[in-house]
C-alpha positions in Angstrom: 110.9 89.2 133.0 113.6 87.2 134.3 113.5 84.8 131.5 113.8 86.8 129.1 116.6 88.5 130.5 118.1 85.1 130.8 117.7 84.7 126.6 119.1 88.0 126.0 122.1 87.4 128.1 122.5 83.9 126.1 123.5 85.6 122.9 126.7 86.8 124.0 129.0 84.2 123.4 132.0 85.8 122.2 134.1 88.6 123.3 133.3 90.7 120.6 129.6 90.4 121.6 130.8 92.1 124.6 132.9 94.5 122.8 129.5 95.4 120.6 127.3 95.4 123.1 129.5 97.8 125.0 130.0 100.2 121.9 126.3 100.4 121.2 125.6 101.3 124.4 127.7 104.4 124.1 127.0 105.5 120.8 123.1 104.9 121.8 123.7 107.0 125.0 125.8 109.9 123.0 123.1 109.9 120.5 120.3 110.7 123.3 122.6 114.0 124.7 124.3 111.7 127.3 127.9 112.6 128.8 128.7 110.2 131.0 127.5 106.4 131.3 127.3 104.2 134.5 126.7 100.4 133.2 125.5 97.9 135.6 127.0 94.6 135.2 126.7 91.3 137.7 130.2 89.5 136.5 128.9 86.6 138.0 126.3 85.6 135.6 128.8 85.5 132.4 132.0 84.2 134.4 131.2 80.6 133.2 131.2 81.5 129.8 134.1 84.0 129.2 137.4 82.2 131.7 135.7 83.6 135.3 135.1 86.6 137.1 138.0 88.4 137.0 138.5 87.7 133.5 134.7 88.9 132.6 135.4 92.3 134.4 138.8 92.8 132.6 136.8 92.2 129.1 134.2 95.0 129.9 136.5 97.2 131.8 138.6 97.2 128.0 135.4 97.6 126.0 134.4 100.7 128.3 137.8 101.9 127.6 137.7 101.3 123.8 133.7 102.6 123.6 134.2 105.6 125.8 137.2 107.1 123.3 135.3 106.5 119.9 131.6 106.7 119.4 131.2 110.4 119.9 132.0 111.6 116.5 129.4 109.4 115.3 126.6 111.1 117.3 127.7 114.2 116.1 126.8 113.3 112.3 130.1 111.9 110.9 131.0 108.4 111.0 133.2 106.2 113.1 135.5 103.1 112.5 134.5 100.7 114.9 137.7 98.7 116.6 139.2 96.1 114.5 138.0 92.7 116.0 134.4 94.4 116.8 132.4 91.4 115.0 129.4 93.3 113.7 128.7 91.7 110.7 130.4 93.8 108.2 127.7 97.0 109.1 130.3 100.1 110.3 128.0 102.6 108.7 125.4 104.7 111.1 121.6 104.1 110.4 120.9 107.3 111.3 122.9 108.9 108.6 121.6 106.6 105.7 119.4 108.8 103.7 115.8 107.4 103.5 112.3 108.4 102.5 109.4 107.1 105.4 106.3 106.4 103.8 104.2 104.6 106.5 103.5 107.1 109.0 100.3 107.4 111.0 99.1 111.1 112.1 98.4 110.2 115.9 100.9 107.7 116.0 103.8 109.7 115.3 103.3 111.6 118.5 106.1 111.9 121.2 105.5 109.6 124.3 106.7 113.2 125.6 104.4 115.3 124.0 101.2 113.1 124.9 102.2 113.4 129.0 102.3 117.2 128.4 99.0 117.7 126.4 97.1 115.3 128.7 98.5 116.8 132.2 97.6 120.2 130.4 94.4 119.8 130.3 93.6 117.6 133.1 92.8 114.0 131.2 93.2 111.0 132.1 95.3 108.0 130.5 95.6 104.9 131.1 98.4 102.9 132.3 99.3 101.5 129.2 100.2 105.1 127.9 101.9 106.1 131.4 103.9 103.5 133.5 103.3 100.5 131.1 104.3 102.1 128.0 105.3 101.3 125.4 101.7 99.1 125.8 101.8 95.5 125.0 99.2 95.0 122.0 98.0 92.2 120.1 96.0 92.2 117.2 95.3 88.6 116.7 91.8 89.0 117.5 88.9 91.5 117.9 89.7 92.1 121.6 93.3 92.6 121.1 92.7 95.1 118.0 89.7 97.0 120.0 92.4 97.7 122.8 94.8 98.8 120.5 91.9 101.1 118.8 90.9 102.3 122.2 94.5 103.6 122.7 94.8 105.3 119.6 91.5 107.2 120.1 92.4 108.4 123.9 96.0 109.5 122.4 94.0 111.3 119.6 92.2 113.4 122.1 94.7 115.0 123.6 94.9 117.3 120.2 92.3 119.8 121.4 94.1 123.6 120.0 95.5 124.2 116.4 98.7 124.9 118.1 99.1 120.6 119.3 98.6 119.8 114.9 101.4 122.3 114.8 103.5 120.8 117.2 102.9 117.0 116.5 103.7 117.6 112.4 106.7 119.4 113.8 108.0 117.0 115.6 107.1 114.1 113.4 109.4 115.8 111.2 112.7 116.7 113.8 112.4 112.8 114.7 112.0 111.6 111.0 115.2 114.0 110.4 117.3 113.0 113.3 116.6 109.4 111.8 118.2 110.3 108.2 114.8 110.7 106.4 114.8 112.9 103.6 111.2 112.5 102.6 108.3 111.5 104.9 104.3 111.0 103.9 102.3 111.4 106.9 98.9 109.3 106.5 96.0 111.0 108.2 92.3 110.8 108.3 90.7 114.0 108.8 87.2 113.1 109.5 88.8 111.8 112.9 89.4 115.4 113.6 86.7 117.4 112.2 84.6 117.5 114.9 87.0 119.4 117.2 88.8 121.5 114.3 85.9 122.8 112.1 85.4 120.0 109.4 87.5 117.8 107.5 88.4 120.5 105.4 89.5 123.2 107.9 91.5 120.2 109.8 93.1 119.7 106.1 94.3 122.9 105.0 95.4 122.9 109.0 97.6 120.2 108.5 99.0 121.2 105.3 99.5 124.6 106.7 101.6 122.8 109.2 103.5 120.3 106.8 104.6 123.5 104.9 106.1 125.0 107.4 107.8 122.4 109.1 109.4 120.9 105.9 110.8 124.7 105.8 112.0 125.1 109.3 113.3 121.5 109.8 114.5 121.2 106.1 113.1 117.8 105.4 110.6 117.4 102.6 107.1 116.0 103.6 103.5 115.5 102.1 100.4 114.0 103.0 98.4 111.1 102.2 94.6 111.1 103.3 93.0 107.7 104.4 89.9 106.5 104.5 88.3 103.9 107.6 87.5 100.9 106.4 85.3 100.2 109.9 82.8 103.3 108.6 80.6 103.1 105.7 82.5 103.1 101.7 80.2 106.2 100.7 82.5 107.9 103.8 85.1 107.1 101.7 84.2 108.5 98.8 83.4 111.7 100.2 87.2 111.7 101.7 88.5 110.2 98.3 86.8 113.6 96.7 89.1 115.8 99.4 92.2 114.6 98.8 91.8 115.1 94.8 90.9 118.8 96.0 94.2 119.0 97.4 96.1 117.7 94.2 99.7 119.5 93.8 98.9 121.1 97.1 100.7 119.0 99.5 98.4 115.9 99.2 99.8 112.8 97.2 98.1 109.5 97.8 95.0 107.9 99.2 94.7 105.2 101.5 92.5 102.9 103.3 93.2 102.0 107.0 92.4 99.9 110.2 90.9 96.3 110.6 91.2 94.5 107.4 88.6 91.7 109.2 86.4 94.7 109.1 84.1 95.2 106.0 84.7 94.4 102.6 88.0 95.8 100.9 86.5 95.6 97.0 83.0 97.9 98.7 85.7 100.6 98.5 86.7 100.3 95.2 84.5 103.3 94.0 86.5 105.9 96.5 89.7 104.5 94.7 88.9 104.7 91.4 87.8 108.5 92.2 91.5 109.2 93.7 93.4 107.1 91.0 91.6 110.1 88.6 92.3 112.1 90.0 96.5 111.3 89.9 96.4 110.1 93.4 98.9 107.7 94.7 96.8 104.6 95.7 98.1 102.9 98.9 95.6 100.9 101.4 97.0 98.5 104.2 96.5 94.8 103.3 98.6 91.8 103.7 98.9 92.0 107.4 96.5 90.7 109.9 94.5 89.2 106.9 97.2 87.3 104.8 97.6 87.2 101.3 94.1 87.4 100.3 93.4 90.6 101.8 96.5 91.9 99.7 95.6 90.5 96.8 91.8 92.5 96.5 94.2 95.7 97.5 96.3 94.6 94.1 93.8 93.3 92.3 90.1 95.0 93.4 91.6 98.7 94.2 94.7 98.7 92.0 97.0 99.7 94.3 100.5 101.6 93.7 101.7 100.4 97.0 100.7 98.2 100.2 100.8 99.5 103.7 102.4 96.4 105.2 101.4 93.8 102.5 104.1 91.5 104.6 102.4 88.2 104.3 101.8 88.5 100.1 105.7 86.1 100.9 102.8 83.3 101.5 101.7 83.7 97.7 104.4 83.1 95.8 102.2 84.0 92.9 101.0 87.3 94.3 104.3 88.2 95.1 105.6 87.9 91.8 102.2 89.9 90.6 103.9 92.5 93.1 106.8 92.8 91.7 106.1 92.4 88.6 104.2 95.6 88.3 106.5 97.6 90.8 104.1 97.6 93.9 105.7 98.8 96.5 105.3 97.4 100.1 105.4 99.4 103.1 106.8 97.4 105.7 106.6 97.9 109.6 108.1 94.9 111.7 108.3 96.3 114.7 104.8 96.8 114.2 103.9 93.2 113.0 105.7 91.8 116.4 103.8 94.5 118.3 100.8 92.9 116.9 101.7 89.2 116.8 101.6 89.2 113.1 105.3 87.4 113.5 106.3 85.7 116.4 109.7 87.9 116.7 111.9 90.3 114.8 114.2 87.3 113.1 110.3 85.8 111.5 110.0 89.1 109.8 110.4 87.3 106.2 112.0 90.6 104.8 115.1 88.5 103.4 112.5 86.9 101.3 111.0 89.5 99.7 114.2 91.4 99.0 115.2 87.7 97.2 112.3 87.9 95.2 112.9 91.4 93.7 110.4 93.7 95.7 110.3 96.9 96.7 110.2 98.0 99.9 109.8 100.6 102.4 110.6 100.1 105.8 107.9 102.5 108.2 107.1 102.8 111.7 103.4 102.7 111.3 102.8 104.3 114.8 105.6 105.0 117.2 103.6 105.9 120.0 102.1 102.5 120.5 105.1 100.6 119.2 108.2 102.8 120.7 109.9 102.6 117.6 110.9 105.3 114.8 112.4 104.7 111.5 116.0 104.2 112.4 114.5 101.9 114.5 113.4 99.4 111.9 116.4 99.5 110.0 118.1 98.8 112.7 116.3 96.3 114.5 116.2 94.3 110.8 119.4 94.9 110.3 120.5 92.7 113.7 117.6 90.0 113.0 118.5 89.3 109.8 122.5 90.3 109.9 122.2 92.9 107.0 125.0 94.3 105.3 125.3 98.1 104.4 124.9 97.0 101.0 121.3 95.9 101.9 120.5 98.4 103.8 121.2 100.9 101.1 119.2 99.0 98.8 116.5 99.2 101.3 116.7 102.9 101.2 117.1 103.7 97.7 113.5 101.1 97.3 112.1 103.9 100.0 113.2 106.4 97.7 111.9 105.9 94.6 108.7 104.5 96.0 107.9 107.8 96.9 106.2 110.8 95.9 109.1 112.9 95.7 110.3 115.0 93.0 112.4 113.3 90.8 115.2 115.9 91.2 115.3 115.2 95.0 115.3 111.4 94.2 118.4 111.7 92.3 119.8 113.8 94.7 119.1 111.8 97.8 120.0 108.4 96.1 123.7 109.7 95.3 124.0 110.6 99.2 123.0 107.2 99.5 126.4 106.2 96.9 128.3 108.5 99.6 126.9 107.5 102.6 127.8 103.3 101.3 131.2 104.5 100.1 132.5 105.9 103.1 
């Protein structure tokens, strides 16, 4: 713990490091409902650096003074000049009101850290550590164990959604956070044969969910819609049979069809047959490949089930060929690096290669796969890539409008949303 600390505190070589790091801290702390903000500070362990004590505490003691007067108009929903000499790269514009669309979104995993401590202390069950004291829970997915952990953590958080009135509340809320984040349009990915059991069948826990989509895209005034995805750790003929549900559900809130979980499980081209029976029936096709896999397991996705975009599909930067295939035909990739470090895919947030794939011409969609194992929602991955990578607001823009039109939103609403993106870039 202490090393790491150490490495953070490293970075900050400059004043205006101190002078950002200040400012964010406020504008973070307005953002969460905060009024008043005590920062601890050991002078001591930066006086080498910055001209000695005294003159450390007289550089954050002006950077309280300068943060404290002007961050809280940007919580509020407008922007904010930052003060002149801040450093930050040339990015003065506020993630959270870049207009977005969030197209990698798991059912379960959106839930509120929150809202799982109620519903489990409501009825009495159990979680482990990793979703109480330790969270968020430190994952890997570089092998079998690691993955099973991370499985096992999903299914206990699943559980907890025992009454009609917890789908109600999760889709709610999925849609308040995507909101408060500046997404305009978010796909929710969920497999309903995880829930059928407790809600009455796959198809009662569909028209449940839809039923709930409806109504929060009307109370919460963001547009949403559902994509339904198959396991590729059960049988293909499962598939199928879910592949068959989601064309039933064609212009009724349903848009795509995916395929999730273990890509070392199974063979991705044995479920070929439940894609073709979507792609009929006018489904968007999106499976997860190009993750834990490599470029291989992206290139059956692309090749085998014909995919309109990738869930992840990161490491298709290793083929240079498949990545021009990508782009070439408009595939869309859904990335999630938060996710990918959570899961040792990359090492850290700066080995992300997104740089590379925007230089190559793809399109992308930044998600937050599952924010209750990874603590991170979709402002989250904007922001986190823009400080790894030291993105301008003219690429993150371009990030949003790829999220955009890689959607499944009506066009009018695309146009719409892209020129608040012109605004939002020419402020």
């Amino acid at each position: 713990f202490q090393r790491l600390y150490d490495v953070a505190r490293s970075v900050l070589r400059t004043e205006d490091d101190v002078r950002r790091l200040v400012l964010e801290a406020a504008q973070d702390d307005v953002r969460d409902g905060g009024r008043w903000l005590e920062i601890q500070v050991d002078p001591s362990g930066y006086a080498a650096r910055f001209g000695g004590i005294t003159a450390f505490t007289d550089l954050v003691l002006d950077a309280v003074a300068d943060a404290s007067a002007t961050p809280c108009r940007e919580a509020r929903g407008t922007r904010d000049r930052q003060p002149q000499g801040l450093g930050l790269m040339g990015n003065h514009a506020s993630i959270e009101g870049l207009p977005k669309a969030h197209l990698h979104l798991h059912f379960t995993g959106s839930m509120r850290h929150t809202t799982l401590l109620e519903l489990a202390e409501r009825d009495g069950h159990h979680l482990p550590d990793a979703l109480v004291e330790d969270w968020p829970p430190r994952l890997s997915g570089a092998d079998e164990k690691g993955w099973f952990r991370f499985q096992r953590l999903y299914d206990v958080a699943r559980s907890v959604l025992r009454l009609e009135e917890d789908v109600r509340r999760l889709v709610r809320e999925a849609a308040e956070d995507d909101k408060r984040d500046g997404s305009r349009w978010l796909e929710i990915q969920v497999d309903p044969s995880g829930y059928a059991a407790r809600f009455g069948g796959a198809t009662a826990f569909t028209d449940l969910v839809l039923d709930a989509v409806r109504e929060s895209s009307r109370d919460v005034g963001i547009g949403m819609a559902v994509v339904i995805a198959a396991n590729r750790t059960r049988h293909p003929l499962d598939a199928r049979t879910l592949a068959r549900l989601a064309a039933q559900y064609v212009g009724r809130g349903v848009v795509g069809f995916g395929l999730s979980n273990d890509e070392r499980r199974g063979s991705t081209r044995d479920f070929a047959p439940a894609f073709r029976i979507a792609e009929q029936a006018g489904l968007l096709l999106t499976p997860h490949g190009g993750e834990l896999l490599g470029p291989d397991s992206a290139r059956v996705c692309v090749e085998e089930l014909r995919a309109d975009r990738l869930g992840h599909g990161i490491r298709a930067v290793e083929d240079p060929d498949l990545l021009d295939l990508i782009v070439s035909r408009g595939i869309a990739l859904e990335v999630c690096p938060v996710s990918n470090v959570a899961l040792g895919v990359y090492s850290d947030l700066s080995s992300v290669p997104l740089p590379e794939l925007m230089a190559a011409g793809a399109t992308i969609a930044l998600g937050s796969d599952d924010p209750l194992l990874f603590g991170s929602r979709l402002a989250g991955q904007y922001a986190t890539m823009r400080a790894a990578h030291e993105l301008t607001d003219v690429q993150l823009a371009d990030l949003a409008r790829s999220s955009i039109r890689a959607s499944r939103a009506a066009e009018d609403d695309k146009s719409t949303w892209l020129g608040e993106i012109d605004e939002w870039l020419g402020q």
